[in-house]
RORO-965980 format. One record per residue (C-alpha): residue in three letters; x negated, y, z. Coordinates in nm, 3 decimals. Layout:
% RORO-965980
NODE  residu        X        Y        Z
NODE     ALA        X        Y        Z
...
% end
This chain:
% RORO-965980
NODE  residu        X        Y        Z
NODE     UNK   15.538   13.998   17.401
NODE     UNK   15.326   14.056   17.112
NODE     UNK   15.166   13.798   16.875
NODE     UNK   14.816   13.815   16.710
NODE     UNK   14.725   13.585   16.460
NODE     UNK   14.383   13.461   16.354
NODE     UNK   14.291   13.287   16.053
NODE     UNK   13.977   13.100   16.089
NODE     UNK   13.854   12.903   16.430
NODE     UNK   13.462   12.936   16.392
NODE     UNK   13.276   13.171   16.622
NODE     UNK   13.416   13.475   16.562
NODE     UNK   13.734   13.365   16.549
NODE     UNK   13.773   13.173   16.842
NODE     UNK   13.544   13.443   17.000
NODE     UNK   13.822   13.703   16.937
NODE     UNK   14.122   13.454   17.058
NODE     UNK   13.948   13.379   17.399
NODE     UNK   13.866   13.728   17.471
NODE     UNK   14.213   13.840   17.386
NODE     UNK   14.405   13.566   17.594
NODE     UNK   14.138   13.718   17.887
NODE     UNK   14.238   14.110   17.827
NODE     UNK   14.605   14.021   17.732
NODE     UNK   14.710   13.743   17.938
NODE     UNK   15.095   13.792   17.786
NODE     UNK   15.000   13.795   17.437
NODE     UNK   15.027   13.497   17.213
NODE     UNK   14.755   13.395   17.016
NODE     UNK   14.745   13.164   16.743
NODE     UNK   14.482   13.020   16.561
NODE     UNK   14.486   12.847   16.242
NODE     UNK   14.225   12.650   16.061
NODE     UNK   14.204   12.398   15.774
NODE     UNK   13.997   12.170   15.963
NODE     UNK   14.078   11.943   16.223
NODE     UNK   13.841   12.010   16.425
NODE     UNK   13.749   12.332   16.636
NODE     UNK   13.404   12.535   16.707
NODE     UNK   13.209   12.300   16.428
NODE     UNK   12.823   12.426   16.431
NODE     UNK   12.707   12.460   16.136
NODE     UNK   12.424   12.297   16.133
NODE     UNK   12.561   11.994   16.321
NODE     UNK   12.404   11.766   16.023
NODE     UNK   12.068   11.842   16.122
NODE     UNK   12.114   11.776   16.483
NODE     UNK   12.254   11.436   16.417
NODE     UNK   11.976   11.309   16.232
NODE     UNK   11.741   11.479   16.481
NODE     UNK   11.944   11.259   16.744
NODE     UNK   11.991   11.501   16.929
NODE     UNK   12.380   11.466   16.902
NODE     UNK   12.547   11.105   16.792
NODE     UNK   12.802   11.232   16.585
NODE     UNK   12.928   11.528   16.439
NODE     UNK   13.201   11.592   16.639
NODE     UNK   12.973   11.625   16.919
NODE     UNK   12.796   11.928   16.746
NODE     UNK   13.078   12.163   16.870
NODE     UNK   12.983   12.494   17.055
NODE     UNK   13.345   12.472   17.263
NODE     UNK   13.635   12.182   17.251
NODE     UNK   13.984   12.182   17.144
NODE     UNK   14.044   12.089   17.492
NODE     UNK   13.887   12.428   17.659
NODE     UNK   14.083   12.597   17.389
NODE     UNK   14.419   12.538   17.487
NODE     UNK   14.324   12.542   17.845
NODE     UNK   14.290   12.910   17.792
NODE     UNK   14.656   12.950   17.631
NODE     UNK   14.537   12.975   17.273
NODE     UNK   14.752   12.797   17.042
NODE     UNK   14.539   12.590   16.780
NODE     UNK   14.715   12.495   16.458
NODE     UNK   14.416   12.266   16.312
NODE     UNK   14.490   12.132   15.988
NODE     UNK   14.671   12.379   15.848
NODE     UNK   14.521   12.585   15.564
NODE     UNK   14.716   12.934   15.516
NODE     UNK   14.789   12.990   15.140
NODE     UNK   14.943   13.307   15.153
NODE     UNK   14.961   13.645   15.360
NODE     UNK   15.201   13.942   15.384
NODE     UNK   15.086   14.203   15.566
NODE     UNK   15.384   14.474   15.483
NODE     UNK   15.571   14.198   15.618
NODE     UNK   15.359   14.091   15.869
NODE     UNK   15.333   13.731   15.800
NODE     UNK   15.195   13.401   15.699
NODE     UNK   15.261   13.095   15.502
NODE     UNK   15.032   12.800   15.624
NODE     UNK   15.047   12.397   15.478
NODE     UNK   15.021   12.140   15.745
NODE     UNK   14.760   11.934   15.514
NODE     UNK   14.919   11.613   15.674
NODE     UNK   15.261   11.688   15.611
NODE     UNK   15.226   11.900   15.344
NODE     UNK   15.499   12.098   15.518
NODE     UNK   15.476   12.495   15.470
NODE     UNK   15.610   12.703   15.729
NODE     UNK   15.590   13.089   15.783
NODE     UNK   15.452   13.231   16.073
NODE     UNK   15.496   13.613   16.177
NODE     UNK   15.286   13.826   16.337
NODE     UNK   15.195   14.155   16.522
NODE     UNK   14.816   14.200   16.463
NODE     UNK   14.600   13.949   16.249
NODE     UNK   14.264   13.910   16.261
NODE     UNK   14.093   13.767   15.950
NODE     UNK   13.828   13.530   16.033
NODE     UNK   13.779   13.283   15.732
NODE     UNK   13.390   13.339   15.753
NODE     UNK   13.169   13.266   15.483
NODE     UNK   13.132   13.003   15.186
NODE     UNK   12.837   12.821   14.973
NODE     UNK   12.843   12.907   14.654
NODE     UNK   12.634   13.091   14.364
NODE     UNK   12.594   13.051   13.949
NODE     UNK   12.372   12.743   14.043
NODE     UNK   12.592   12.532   14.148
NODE     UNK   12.950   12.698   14.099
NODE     UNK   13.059   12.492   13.789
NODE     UNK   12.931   12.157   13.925
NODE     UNK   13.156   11.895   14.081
NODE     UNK   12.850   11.649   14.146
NODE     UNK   12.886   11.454   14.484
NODE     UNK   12.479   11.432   14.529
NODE     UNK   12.514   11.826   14.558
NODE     UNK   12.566   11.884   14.949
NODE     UNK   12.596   12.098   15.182
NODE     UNK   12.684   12.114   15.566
NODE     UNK   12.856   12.454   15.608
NODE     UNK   13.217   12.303   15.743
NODE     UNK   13.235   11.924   15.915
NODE     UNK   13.433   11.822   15.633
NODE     UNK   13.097   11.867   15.367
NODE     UNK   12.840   11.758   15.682
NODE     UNK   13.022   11.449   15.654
NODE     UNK   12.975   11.441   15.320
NODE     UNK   12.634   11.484   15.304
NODE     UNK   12.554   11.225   15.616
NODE     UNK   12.728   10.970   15.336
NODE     UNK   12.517   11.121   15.058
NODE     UNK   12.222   11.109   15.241
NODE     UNK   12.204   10.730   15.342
NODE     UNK   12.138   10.637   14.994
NODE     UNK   11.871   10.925   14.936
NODE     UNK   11.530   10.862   14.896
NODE     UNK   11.430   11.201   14.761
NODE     UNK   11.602   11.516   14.866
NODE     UNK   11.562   11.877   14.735
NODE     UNK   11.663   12.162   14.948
NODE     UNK   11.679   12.481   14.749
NODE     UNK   11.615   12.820   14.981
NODE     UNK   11.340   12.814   15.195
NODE     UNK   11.526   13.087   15.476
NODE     UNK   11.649   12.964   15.804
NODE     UNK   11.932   12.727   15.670
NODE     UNK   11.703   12.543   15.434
NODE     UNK   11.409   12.547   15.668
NODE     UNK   11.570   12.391   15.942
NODE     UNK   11.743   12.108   15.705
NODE     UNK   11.428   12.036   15.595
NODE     UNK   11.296   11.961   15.912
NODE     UNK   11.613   11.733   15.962
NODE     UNK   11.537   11.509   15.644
NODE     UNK   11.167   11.497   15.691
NODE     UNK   11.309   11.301   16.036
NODE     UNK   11.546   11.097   15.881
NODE     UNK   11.229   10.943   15.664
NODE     UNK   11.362   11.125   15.361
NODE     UNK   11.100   11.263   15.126
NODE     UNK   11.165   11.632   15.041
NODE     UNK   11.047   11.895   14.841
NODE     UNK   11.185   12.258   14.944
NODE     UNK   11.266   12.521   14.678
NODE     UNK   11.180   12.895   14.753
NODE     UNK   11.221   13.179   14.493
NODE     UNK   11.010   13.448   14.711
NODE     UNK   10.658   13.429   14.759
NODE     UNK   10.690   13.326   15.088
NODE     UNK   10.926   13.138   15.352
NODE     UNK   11.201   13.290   15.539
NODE     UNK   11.068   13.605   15.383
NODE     UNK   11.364   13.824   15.526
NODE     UNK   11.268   13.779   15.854
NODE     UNK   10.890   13.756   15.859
NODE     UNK   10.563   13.879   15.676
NODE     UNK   10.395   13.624   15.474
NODE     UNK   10.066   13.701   15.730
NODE     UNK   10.291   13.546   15.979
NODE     UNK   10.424   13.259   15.820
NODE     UNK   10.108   13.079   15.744
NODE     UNK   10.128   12.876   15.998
NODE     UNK   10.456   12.759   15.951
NODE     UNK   10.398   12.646   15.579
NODE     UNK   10.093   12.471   15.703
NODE     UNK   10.325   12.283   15.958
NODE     UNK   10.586   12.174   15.679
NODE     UNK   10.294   12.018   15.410
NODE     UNK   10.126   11.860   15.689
NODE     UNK   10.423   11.644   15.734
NODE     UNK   10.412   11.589   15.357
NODE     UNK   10.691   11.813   15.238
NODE     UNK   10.639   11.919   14.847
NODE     UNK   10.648   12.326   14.912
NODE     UNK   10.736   12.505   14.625
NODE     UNK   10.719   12.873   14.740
NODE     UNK   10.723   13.123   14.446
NODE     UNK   10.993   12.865   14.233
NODE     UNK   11.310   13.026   14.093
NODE     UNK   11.546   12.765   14.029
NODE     UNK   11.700   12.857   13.700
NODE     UNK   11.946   12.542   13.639
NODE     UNK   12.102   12.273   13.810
NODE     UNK   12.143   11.945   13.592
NODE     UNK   12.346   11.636   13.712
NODE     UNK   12.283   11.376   13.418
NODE     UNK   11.976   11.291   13.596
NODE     UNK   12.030   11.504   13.873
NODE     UNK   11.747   11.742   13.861
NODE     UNK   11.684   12.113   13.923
NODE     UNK   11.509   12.332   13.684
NODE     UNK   11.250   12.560   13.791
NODE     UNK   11.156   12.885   13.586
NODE     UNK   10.837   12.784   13.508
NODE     UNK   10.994   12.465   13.329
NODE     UNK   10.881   12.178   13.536
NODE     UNK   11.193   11.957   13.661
NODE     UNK   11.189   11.814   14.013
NODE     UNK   11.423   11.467   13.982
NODE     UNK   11.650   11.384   14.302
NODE     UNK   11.904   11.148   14.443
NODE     UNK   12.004   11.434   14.618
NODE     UNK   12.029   11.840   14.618
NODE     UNK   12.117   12.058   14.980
NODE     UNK   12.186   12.385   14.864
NODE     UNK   12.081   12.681   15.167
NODE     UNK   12.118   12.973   14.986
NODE     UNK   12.411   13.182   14.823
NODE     UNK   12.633   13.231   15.188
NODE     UNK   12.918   13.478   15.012
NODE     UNK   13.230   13.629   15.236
NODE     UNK   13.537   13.410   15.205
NODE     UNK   13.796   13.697   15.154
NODE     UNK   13.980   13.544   14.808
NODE     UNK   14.261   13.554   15.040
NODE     UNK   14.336   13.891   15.155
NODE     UNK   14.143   14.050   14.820
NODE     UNK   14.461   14.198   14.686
NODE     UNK   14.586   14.347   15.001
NODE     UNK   14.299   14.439   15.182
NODE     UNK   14.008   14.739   15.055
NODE     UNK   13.662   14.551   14.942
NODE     UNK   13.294   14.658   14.974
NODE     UNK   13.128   14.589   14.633
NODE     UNK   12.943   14.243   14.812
NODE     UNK   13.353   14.131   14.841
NODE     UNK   13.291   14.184   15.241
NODE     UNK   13.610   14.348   15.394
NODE     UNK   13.556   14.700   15.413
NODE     UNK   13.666   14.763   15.818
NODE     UNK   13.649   15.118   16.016
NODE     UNK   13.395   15.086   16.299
NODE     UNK   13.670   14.927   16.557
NODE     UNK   13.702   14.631   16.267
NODE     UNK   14.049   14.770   16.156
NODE     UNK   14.100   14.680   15.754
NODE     UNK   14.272   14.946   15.551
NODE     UNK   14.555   14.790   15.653
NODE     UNK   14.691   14.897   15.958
NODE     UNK   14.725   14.587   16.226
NODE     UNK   14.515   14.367   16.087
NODE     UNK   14.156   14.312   16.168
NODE     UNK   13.833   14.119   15.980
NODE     UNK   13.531   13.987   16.171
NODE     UNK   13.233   13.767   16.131
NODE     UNK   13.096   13.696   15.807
NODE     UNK   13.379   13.911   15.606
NODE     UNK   13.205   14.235   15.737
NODE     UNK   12.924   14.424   15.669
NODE     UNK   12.723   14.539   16.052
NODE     UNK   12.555   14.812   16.121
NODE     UNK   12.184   14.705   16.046
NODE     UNK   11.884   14.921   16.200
NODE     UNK   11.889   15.264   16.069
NODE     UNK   11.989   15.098   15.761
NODE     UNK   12.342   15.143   15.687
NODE     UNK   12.539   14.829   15.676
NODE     UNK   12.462   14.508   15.561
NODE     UNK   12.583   14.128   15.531
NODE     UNK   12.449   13.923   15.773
NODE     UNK   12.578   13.570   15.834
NODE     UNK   12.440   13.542   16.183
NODE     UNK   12.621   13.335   16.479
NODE     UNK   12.553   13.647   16.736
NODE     UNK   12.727   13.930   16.495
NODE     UNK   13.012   13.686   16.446
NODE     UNK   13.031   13.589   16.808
NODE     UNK   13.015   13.996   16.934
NODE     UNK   13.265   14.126   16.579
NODE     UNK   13.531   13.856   16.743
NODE     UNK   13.498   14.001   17.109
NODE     UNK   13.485   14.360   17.000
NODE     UNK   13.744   14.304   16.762
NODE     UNK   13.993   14.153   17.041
NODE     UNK   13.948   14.496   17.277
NODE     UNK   14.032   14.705   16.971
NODE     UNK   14.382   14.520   16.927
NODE     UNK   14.616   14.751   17.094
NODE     UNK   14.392   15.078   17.106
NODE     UNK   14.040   15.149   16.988
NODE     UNK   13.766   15.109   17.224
NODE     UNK   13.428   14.939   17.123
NODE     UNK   13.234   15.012   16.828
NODE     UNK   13.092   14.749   16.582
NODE     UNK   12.742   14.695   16.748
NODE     UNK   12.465   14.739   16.538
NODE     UNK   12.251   14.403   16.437
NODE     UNK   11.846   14.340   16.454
NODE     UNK   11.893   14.055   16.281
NODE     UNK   11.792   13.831   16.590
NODE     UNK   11.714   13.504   16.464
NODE     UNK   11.510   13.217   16.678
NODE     UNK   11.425   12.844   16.537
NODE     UNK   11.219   12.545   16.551
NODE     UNK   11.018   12.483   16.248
NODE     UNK   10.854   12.134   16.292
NODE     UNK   10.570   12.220   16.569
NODE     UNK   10.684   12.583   16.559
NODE     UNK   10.913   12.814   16.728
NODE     UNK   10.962   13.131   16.602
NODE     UNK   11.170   13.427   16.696
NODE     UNK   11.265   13.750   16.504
NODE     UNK   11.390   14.068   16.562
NODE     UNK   11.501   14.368   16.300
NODE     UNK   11.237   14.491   16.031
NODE     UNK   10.934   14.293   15.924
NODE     UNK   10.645   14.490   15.861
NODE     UNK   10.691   14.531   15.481
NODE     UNK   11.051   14.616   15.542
NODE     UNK   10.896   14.907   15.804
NODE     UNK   10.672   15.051   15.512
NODE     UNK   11.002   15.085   15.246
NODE     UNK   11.183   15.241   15.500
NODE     UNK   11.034   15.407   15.767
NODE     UNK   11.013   15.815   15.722
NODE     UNK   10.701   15.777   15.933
NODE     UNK   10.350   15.546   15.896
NODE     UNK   10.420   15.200   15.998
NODE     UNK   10.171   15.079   16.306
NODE     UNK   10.118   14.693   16.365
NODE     UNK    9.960   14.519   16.646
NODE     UNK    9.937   14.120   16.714
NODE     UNK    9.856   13.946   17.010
NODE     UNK    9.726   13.655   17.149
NODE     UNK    9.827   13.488   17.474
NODE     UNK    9.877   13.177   17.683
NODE     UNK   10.232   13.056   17.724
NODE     UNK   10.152   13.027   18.125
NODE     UNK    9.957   13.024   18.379
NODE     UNK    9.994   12.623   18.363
NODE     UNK    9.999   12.617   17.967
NODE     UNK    9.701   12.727   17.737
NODE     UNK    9.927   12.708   17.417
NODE     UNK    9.888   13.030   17.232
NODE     UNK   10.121   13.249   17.180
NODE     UNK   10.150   13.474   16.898
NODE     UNK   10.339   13.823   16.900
NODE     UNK   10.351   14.090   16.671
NODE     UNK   10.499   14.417   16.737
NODE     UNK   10.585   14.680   16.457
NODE     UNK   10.632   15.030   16.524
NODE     UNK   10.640   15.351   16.418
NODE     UNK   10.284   15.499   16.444
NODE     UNK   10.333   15.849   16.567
NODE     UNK   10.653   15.803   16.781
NODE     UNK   10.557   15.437   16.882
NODE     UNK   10.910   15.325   16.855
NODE     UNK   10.963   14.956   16.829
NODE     UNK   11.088   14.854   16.477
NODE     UNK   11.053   14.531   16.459
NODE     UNK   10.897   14.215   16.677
NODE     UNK   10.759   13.858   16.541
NODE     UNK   10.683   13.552   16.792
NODE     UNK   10.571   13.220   16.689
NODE     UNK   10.401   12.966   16.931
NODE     UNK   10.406   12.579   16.976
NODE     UNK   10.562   12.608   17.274
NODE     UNK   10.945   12.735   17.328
NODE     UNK   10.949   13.142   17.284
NODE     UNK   11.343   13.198   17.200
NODE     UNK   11.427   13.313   17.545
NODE     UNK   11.177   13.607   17.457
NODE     UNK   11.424   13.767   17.199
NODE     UNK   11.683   13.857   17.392
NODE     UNK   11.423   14.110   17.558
NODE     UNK   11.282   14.218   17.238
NODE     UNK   11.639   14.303   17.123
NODE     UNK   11.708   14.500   17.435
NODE     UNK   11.394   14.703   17.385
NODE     UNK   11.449   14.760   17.014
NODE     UNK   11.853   14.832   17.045
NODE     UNK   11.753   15.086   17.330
NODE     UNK   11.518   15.265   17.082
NODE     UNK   11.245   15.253   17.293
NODE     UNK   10.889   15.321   17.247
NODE     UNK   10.595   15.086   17.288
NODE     UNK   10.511   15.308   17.551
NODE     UNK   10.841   15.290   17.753
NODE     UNK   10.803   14.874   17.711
NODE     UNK   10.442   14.923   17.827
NODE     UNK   10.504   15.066   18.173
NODE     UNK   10.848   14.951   18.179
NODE     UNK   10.936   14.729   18.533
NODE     UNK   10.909   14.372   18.548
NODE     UNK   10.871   14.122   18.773
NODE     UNK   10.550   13.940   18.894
NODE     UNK   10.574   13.660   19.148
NODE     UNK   10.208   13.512   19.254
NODE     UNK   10.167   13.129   19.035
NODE     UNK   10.476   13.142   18.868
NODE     UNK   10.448   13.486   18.676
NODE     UNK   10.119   13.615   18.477
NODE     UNK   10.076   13.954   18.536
NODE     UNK   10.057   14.099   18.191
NODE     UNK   10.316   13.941   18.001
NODE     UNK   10.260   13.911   17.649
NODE     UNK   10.559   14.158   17.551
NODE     UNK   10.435   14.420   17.770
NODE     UNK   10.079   14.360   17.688
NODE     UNK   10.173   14.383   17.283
NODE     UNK   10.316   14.720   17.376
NODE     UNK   10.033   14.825   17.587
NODE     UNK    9.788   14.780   17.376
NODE     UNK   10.018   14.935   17.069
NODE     UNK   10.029   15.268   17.264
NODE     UNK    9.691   15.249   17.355
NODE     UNK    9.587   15.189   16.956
NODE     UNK    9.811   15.511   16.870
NODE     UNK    9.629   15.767   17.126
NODE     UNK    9.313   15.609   17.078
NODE     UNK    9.279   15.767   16.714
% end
C-alpha cells in the first residue's frame, strides 16, 4: 500500500487528498497542517462581522469531521520543519507537544499555499498590522479590530475590496489604499468600475485610488503615501503582496523566478514523486503563458488534477480565466479572463467591445450590465465583465465555458438554450451581448 503525503490542508490540498482517497481507495493519505483547524476560508473575518457566520470556525468550506470520514488522516497542529525527498521523508513538530517525529512517504504533494508579505510591512512586528489569510491572524485581527475606530486597508483588488465592505459594517471608519488608477484594476476596466467606487464613497469610505503607499510607520501608526500626506490609524489590513510559500522545499525543488514551484504540466516538481499545487504554481493563463494566480478555483482544480497524476500522468494543468465573482456593497460583479485594456496589449488582432443593458427578469427591472470583449475580426470571446445590483455570479460559470471553449460571439449567439414561458426571457443577456457583438462586426 502506498503512502502520499500532503503538506498543507487548504483547498488544494485537501482537494488533492479527497480525490485521491476516491481514485485510490488503498492508498494512505496524510495530511499535515500547522493549524488546528481544517478548510479555514480565507476571508472568514469578513463574514463574521457581516454576520453571516458567528464565529470563525464556522467559516470552513468542509469539516474535520467529513475529512476523516473519507479515510484521510489529518495531523492538525503539526508544522513540518524539514523535508527529504532523496529519502522520501518528513520531519513534522506536534506544536503541543513539541514532539518531532519523521514521517515517510511514497509521493508528496506540496500544498503550503501562499503568504502576506511585501517590503511594506516585512520588517514590522506591530500587532495593529493585520491580516486574515490563516484563522490564526483572523483571530487576530477580530481582537485588533474591537478597539479600532479608524482602519486602513491598503490594496484596493478583491481581498481589500471585500474587507472593506466588512469594516464599513462593523461601524468602523475606513479609508482604502489603491496604487493603480483604478479599483480591482486586474480584473476590470476603469469604464466599468465607476459604479462600484461610487458605491464605496457613498457609504463614506475615504477612497484613495491613484496612492502608492511608500512607508509603513508604527510610532503613530500611520502609512505614508507617495505624494507625502500621512493617513493616521488604530489599525492597518494589509490585501496586497500574496507571495508562494515554498521557503520549504526551495533547496530541493527547481524555482520560477516569482519563487512559484516550477511543475511539468501533470504538477510533477523536478523532483520525481513529489507534486506542488495551488498557490506554489504558476497556471496556464489565456494565451498568455503562465502566471500566479491565487484564486480558490485553480487551487481547488491543481489539487484534483494533481491527485489523478499520482501513479501515472493523465490530466493536464487546466488553463485559468481568472474567474473571479464578488459583492461590492450594492454590487455584484463577475469577471472572466482579459479586460479590455489587457485585450489591446495582447491581442495580435483589433480588440472589439460591446456592453449591454438588461433586466435581471422577467419579475425584476434591475439592470444588468454585461460587457463582452472580443476579438474584432474572428469574434472570439476574450474576455466578459458583469456587474448588476442584483446576484449575477451564477452567470460566470457560463461565460467561462464559452471563453475556455474558444468560441466566437457568433457560436454563443445562436448557441442552444433553454426558454420556458414566465420563468425564462427569451434573449438572455449573454446571448444577446453576443448577438449583437457579431452583428456590430458584419455590420461594418
Amino acid at each position: 500500500m502506498s503512502k502520499t503525503i500532503i503538506i498543507g490542508g487548504s483547498f488544494a490540498g485537501l482537494s488533492c487528498a479527497l480525490q485521491a482517497k476516491q481514485l485510490y481507495p488503498d492508498m494512505e493519505v496524510q495530511v499535515f497542517d500547522s493549524q488546528e483547524t481544517v478548510g479555514f476560508i480565507p476571508s472568514g473575518m469578513n463574514l463574521v462581522l457581516n454576520h453571516e457566520v458567528d464565529q470563525l470556525e464556522a467559516a470552513s468550506f468542509i469539516s474535520e469531521k467529513e475529512v476523516r470520514a473519507a479515510g484521510v488522516q489529518l495531523y492538525l497542529g503539526h508544522q513540518v520543519v524539514e523535508v527529504d525527498m532523496k529519502a522520501k521523508w518528513l520531519r513534522a513538530k506536534n506544536l503541543k507537544t513539541q514532539v518531532i517525529t519523521d514521517y515517510p512517504y511514497d509521493q508528496l504533494v506540496l500544498a503550503m499555499g501562499s503568504k502576506q508579505t511585501g517590503h511594506l510591512v516585512a520588517h514590522l512586528d506591530h500587532p495593529a498590522i493585520i491580516s486574515t489569510k490563516d484563522i490564526g491572524s483572523a483571530h487576530h485581527a477580530l481582537e485588533v479590530l474591537e478597539d479600532a475606530g479608524h482602519v486602513v486597508v491598503v490594496g484596493g483588488g478583491q481581498i481589500g475590496i471585500e474587507a472593506c465592505e466588512a469594516l464599513v459594517n462593523a461601524n468602523k471608519q475606513v479609508t482604502l489604499i489603491e496604487a493603480n488608477d483604478s479599483l480591482a484594476e486586474r480584473y476590470f476596466d476603469a469604464d466599468f468600475v465607476e459604479e462600484i467606487e461610487a458605491a464605496i464613497e457613498i457609504v463614506g469610505v475615504d477612497l484613495r485610488v491613484g496612492s502608492k503607499v511608500t512607508s509603513v510607520e508604527t510610532d503613530p501608526l500611520r502609512v505614508v503615501l507617495e505624494d507625502g500626506d500621512e493617513i493616521y490609524a488604530d489599525a492597518i489590513l494589509m490585501g496586497v503582496n500574496l507571495f508562494p510559500n515554498s521557503s520549504l522545499v526551495s533547496d530541493q525543488v527547481e524555482l520560477n523566478p516569482d519563487k512559484t514551484i516550477w511543475t511539468s504540466p501533470y504538477l510533477e516538481t523536478s523532483v520525481t514523486d513529489v507534486f506542488a499545487v495551488g498557490d506554489l504554481v504558476q497556471v496556464p493563463y489565456a494565451d498568455q503563458g503562465r502566471d500566479f494566480i491565487a484564486l480558490v478555483n485553480n487551487a481547488i482544480r491543481s489539487g484534483q488534477i494533481a491527485a489523478f497524476n499520482l501513479k501515472e500522468n493523465r490530466v493536464k494543468q487546466a488553463t485559468s480565466l481568472r474567474v473571479i465573482g464578488s459583492r461590492i456593497f450594492s454590487q455584484y460583479v463577475v469577471s472572466v479572463a482579459k479586460t479590455e485594456h489587457e485585450a489591446n496589449g495582447t491581442s495580435t488582432q483589433p480588440v472589439q467591445t460591446i456592453t449591454v443593458r438588461a433586466d435581471y427578469s422577467l419579475t425584476d427591472s434591475t439592470p444588468v450590465y454585461l460587457k463582452l470583449i472580443t476579438e474584432a475580426e474572428t469574434g472570439r470571446i476574450l474576455g466578459a465583465k458583469m456587474r448588476s445590483e442584483s446576484n449575477i455570479l451564477t452567470y460566470a460559470d457560463t461565460l467561462a465555458l464559452a471563453i475556455g471553449q474558444g468560441l466566437t460571439d457568433k457560436e454563443l449567439a445562436f448557441q442552444d438554450r433553454l426558454y420556458y414561458p414566465l420563468e425564462t426571457v427569451a434573449n438572455p443577456i449573454i446571448y444577446r451581448a453576443a448577438l449583437e457583438s457579431y452583428a456590430q462586426r458584419v455590420a461594418k
